[in-house]
Backbone and ligand atoms as CSV (ligand in chain L), in Angstrom:
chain,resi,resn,atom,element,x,y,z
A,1,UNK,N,N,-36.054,50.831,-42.593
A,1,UNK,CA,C,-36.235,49.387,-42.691
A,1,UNK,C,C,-34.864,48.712,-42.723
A,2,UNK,N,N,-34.522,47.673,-42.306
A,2,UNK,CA,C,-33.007,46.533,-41.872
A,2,UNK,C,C,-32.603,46.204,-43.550
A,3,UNK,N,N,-32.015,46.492,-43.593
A,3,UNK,CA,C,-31.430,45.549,-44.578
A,3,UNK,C,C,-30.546,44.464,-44.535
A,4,UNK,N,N,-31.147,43.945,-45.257
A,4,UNK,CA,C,-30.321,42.166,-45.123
A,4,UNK,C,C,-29.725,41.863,-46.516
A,5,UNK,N,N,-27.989,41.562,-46.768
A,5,UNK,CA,C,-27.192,41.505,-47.504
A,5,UNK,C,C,-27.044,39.972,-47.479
A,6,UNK,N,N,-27.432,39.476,-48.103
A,6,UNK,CA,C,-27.046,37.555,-48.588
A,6,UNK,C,C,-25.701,37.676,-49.409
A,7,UNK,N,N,-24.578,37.871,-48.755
A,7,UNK,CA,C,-23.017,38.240,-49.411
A,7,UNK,C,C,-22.871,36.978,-50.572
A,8,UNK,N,N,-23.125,35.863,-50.449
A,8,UNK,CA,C,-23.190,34.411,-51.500
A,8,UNK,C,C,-23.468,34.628,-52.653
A,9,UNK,N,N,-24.502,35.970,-52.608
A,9,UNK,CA,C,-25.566,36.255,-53.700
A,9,UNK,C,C,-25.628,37.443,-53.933
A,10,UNK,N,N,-24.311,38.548,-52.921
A,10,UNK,CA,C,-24.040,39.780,-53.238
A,10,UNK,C,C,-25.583,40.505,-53.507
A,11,UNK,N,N,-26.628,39.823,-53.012
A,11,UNK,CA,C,-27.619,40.121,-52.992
A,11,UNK,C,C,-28.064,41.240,-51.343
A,12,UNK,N,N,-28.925,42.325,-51.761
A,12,UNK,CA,C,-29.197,43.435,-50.681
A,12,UNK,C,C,-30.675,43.311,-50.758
A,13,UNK,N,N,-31.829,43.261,-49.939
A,13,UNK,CA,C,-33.011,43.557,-49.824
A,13,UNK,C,C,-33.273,44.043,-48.442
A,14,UNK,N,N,-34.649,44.955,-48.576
A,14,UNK,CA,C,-35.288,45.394,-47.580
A,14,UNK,C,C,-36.275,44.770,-46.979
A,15,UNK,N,N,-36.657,44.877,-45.470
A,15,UNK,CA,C,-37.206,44.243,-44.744
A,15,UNK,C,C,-37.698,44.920,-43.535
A,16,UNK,N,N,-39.375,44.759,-43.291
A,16,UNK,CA,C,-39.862,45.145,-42.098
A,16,UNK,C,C,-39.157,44.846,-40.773
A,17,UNK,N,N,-39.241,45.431,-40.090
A,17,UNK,CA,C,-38.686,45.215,-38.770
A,17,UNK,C,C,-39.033,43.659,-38.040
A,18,UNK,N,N,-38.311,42.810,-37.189
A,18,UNK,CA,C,-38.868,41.284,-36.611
A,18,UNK,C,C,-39.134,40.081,-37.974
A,19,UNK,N,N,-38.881,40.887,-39.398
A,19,UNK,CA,C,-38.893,39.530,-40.471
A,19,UNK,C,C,-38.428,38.398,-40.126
A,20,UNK,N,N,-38.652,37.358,-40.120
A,20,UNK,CA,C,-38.097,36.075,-40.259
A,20,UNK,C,C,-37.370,35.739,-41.263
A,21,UNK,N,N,-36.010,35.392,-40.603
A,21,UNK,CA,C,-34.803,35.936,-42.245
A,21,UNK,C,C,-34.962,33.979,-43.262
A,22,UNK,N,N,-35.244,33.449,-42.858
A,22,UNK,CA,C,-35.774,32.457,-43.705
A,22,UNK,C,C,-37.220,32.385,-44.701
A,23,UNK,N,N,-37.813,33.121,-44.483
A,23,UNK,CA,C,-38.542,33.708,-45.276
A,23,UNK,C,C,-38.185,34.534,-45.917
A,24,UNK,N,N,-37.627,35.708,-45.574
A,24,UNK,CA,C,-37.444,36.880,-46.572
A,24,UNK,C,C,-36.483,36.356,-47.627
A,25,UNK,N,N,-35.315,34.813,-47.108
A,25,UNK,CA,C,-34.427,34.269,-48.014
A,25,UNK,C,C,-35.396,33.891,-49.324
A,26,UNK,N,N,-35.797,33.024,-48.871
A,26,UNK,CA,C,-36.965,31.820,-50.201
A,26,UNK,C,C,-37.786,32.723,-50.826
A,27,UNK,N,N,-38.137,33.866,-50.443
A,27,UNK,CA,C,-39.028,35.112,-51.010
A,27,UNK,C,C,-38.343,35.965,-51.637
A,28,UNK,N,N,-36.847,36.061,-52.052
A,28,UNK,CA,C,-36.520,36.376,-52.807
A,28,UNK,C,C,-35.056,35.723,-53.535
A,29,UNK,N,N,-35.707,34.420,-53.345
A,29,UNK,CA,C,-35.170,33.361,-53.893
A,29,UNK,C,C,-33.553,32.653,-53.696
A,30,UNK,N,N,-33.444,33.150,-52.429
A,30,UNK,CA,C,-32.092,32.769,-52.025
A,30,UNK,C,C,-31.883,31.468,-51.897
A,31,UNK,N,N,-31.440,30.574,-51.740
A,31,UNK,CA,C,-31.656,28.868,-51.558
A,31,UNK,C,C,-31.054,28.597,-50.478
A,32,UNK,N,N,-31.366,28.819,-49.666
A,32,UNK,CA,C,-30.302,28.515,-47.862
A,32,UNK,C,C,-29.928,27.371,-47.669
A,33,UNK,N,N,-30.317,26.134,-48.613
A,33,UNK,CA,C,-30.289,24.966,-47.900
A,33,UNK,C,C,-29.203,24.844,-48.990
A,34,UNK,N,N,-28.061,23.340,-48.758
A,34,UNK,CA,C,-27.025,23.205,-49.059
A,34,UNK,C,C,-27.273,21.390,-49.393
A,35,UNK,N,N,-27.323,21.192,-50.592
A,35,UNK,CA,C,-27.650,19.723,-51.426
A,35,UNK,C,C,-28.741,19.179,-50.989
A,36,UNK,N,N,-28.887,18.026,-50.198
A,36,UNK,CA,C,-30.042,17.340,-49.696
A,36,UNK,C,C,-31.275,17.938,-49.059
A,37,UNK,N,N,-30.444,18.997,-48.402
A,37,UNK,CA,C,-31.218,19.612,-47.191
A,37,UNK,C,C,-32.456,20.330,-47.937
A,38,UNK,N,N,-32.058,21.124,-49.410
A,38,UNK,CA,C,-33.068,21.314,-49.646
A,38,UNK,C,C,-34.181,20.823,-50.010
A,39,UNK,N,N,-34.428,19.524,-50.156
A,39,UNK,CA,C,-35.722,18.504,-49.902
A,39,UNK,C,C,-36.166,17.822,-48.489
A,40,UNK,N,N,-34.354,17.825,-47.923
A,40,UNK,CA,C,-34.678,17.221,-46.732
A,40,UNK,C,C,-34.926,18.594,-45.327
A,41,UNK,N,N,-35.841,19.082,-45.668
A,41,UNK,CA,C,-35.613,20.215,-44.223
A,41,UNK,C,C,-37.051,19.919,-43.667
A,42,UNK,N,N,-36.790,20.620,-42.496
A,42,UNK,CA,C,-38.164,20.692,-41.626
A,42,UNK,C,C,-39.076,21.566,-41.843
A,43,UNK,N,N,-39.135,22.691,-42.933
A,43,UNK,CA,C,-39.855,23.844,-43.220
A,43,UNK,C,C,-40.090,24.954,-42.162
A,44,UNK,N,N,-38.659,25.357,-41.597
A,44,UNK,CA,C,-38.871,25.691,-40.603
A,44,UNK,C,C,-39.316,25.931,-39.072
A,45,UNK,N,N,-39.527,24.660,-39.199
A,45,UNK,CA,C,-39.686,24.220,-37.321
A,45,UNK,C,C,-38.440,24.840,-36.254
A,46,UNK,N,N,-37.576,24.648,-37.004
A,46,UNK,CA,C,-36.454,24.910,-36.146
A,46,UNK,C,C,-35.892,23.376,-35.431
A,47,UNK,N,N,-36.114,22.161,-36.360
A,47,UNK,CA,C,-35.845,21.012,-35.613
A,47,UNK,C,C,-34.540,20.345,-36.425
A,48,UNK,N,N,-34.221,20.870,-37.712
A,48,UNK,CA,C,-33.254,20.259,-38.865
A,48,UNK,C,C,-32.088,20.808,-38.754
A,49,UNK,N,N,-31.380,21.678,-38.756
A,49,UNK,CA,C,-30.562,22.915,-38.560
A,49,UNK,C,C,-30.197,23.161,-39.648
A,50,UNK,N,N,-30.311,23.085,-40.800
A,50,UNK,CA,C,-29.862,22.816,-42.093
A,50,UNK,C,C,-30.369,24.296,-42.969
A,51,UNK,N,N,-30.729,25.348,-42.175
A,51,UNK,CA,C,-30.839,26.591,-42.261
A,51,UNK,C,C,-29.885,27.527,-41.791
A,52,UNK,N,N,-29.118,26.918,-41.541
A,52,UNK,CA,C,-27.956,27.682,-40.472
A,52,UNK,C,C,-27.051,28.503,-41.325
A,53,UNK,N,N,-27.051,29.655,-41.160
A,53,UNK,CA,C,-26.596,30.671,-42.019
A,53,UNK,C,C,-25.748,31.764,-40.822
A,54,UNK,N,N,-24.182,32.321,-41.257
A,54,UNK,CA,C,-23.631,33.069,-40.433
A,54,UNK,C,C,-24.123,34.617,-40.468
A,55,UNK,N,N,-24.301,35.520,-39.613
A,55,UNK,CA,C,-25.228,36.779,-39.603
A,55,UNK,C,C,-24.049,37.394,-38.647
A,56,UNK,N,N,-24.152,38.976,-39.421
A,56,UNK,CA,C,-23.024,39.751,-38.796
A,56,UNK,C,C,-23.289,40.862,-39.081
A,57,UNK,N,N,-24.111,41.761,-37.754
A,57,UNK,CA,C,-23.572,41.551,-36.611
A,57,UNK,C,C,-24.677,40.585,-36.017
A,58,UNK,N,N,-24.607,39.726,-35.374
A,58,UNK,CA,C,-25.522,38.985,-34.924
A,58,UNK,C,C,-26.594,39.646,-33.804
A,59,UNK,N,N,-25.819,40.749,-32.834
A,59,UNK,CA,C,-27.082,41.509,-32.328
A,59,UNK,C,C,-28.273,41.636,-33.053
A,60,UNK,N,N,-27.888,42.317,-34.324
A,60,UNK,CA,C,-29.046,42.696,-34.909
A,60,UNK,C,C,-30.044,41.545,-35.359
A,61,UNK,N,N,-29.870,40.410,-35.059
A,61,UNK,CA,C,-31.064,39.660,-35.007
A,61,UNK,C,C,-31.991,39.419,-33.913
A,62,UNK,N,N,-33.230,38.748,-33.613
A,62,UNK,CA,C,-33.806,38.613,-32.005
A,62,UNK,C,C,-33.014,38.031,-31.549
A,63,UNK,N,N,-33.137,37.420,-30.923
A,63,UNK,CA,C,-32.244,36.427,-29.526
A,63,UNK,C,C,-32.531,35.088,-30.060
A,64,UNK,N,N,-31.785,34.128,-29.427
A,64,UNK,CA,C,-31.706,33.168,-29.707
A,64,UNK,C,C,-32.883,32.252,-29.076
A,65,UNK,N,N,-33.118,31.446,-29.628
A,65,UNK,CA,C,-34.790,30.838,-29.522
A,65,UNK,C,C,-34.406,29.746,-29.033
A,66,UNK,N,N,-35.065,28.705,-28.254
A,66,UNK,CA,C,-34.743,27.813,-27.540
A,66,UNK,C,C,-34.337,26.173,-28.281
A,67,UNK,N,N,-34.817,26.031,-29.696
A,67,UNK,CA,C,-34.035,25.350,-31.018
A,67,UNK,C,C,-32.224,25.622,-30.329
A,68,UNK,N,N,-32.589,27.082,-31.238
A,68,UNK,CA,C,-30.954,27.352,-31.736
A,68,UNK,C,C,-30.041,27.429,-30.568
A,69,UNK,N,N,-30.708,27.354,-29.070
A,69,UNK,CA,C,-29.741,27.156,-28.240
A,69,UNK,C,C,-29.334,25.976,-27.908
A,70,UNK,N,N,-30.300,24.841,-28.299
A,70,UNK,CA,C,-29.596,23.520,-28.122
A,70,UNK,C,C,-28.683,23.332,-29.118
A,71,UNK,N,N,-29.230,23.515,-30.531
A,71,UNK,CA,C,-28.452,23.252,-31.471
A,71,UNK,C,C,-27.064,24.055,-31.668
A,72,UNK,N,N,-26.620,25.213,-31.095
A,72,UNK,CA,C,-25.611,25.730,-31.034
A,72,UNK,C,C,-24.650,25.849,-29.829
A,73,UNK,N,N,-24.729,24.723,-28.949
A,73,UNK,CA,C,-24.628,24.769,-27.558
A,73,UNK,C,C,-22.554,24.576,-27.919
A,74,UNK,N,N,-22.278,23.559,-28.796
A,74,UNK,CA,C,-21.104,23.203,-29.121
A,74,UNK,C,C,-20.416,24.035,-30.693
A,75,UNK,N,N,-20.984,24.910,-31.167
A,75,UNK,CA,C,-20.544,25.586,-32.900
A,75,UNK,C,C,-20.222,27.222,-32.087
A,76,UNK,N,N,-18.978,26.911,-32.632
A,76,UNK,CA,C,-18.611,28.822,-32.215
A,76,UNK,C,C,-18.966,29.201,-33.388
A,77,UNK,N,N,-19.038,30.954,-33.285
A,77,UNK,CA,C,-19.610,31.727,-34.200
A,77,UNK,C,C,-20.369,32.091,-34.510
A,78,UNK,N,N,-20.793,33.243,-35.329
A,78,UNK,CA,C,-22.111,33.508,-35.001
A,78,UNK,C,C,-23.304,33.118,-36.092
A,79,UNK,N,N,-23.353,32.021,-36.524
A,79,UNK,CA,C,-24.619,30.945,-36.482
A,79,UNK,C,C,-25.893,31.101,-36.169
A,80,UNK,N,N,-26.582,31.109,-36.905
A,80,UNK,CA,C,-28.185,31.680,-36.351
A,80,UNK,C,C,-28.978,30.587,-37.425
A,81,UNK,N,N,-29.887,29.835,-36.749
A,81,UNK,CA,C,-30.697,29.133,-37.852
A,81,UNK,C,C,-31.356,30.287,-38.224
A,82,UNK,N,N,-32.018,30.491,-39.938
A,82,UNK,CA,C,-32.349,31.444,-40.477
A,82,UNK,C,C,-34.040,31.234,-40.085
A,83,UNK,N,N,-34.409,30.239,-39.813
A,83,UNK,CA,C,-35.543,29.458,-39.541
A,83,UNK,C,C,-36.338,30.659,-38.209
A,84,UNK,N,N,-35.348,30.916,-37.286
A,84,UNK,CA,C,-35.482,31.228,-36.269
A,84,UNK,C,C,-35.643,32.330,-35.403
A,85,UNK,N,N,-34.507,33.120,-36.925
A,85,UNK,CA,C,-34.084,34.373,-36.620
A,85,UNK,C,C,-34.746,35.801,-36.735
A,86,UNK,N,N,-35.040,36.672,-36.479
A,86,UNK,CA,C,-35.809,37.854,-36.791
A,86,UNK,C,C,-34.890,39.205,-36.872
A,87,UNK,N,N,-35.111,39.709,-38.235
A,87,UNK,CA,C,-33.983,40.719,-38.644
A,87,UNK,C,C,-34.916,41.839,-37.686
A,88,UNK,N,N,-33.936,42.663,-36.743
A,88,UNK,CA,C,-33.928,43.657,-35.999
A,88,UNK,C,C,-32.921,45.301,-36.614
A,89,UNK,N,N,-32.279,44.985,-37.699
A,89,UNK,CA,C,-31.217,45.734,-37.956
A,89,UNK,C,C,-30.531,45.216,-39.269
A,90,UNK,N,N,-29.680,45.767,-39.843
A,90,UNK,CA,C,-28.731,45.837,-40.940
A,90,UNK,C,C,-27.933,44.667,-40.688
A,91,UNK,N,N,-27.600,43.898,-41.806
A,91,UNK,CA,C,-27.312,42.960,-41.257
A,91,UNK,C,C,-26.591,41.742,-42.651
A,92,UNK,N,N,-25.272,41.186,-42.379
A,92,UNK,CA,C,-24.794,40.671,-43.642
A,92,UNK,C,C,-25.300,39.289,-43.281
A,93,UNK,N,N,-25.784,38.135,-44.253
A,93,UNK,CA,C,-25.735,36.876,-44.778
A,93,UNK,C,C,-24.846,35.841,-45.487
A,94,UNK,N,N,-24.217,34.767,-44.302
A,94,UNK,CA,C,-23.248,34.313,-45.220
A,94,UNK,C,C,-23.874,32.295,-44.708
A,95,UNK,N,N,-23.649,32.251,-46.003
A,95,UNK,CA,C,-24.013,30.622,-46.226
A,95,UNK,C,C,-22.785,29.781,-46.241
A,96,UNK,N,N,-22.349,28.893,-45.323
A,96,UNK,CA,C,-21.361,28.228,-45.382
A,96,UNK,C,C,-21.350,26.509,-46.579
A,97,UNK,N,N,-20.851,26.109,-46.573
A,97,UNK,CA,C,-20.241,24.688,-47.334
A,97,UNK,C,C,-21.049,23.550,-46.190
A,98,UNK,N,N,-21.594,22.896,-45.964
A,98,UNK,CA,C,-21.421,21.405,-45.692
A,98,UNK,C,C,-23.447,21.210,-45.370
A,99,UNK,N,N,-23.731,20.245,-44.742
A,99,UNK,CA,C,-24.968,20.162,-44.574
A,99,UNK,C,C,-25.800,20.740,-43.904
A,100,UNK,N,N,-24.977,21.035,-43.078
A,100,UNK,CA,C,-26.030,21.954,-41.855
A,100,UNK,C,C,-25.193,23.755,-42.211
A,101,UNK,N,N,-24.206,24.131,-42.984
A,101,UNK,CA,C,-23.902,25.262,-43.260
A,101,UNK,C,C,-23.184,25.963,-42.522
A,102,UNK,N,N,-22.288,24.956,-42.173
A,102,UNK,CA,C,-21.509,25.378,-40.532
A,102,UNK,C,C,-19.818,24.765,-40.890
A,103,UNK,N,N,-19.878,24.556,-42.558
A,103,UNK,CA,C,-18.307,24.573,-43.038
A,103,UNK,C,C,-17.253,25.833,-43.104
A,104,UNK,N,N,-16.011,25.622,-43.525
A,104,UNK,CA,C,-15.294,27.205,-43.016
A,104,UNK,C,C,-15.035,28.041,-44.571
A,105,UNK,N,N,-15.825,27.581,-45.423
A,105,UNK,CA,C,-15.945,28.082,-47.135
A,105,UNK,C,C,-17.489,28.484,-47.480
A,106,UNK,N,N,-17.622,29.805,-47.592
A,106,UNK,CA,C,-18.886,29.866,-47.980
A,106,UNK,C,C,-19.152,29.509,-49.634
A,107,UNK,N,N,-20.646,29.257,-49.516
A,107,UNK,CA,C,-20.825,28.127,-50.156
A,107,UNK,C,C,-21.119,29.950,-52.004
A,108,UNK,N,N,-20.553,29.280,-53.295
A,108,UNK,CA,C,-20.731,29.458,-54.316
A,108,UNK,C,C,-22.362,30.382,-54.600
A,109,UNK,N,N,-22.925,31.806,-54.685
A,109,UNK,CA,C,-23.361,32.042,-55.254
A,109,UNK,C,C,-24.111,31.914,-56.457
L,1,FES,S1,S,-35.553,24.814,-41.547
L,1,FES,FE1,FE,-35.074,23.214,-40.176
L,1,FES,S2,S,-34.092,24.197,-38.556
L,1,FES,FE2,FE,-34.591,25.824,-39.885
């Protein structure tokens, strides 16, 4: 089974293969969203971006979904709305600083 490391939270859990890493976050209580966002989000539509969490190696997630390719058309790095993403593999979690989670300080544990 993939394991997914939320480094913010030095936190490690296991996960079925194709999980949706925004779920498996809030299910074991990670808080992905960053001040407002966490009241103000889309509940995962993939329409807010305010799930946007850095994943490394990013292969190991599915592919990029047709959301996260508009929304990442201009953000280098590897950026994955968590909303979107499906853990395929081992795999670290890092939450950045600002609203959409795409600052260059990850954000406080
Ligand atoms: S929760 Fe809004 S884009 Fe993921």
């Amino acid at each position: 089974m993939p394991k997914v490391t939320f480094k913010n939270w030095n936190k490690t859990v296991e996960c079925p293969p194709d999980t949706n890493l925004r779920k498996l976050a809030l299910q074991h209580g990670i808080p992905l969203y960053n001040g407002v966002s966490g009241v103000l989000n889309c509940r995962g539509l993939g329409l807010c971006g305010t799930c946007c969490v850095e994943v490394i190696p990013e292969e190991k997630v599915g592919p990029k979904q047709y959301m996260e390719v508009l929304r990442f058309f201009q953000i280098k790095g590897n950026f994955r709305l968590a909303c979107q993403a499906e853990v395929r593999g081992d795999i670290e979690v890092t939450k950045r600083e600002g609203l959409y989670g795409t600052g260059k300080e990850p954000v406080k544990g």
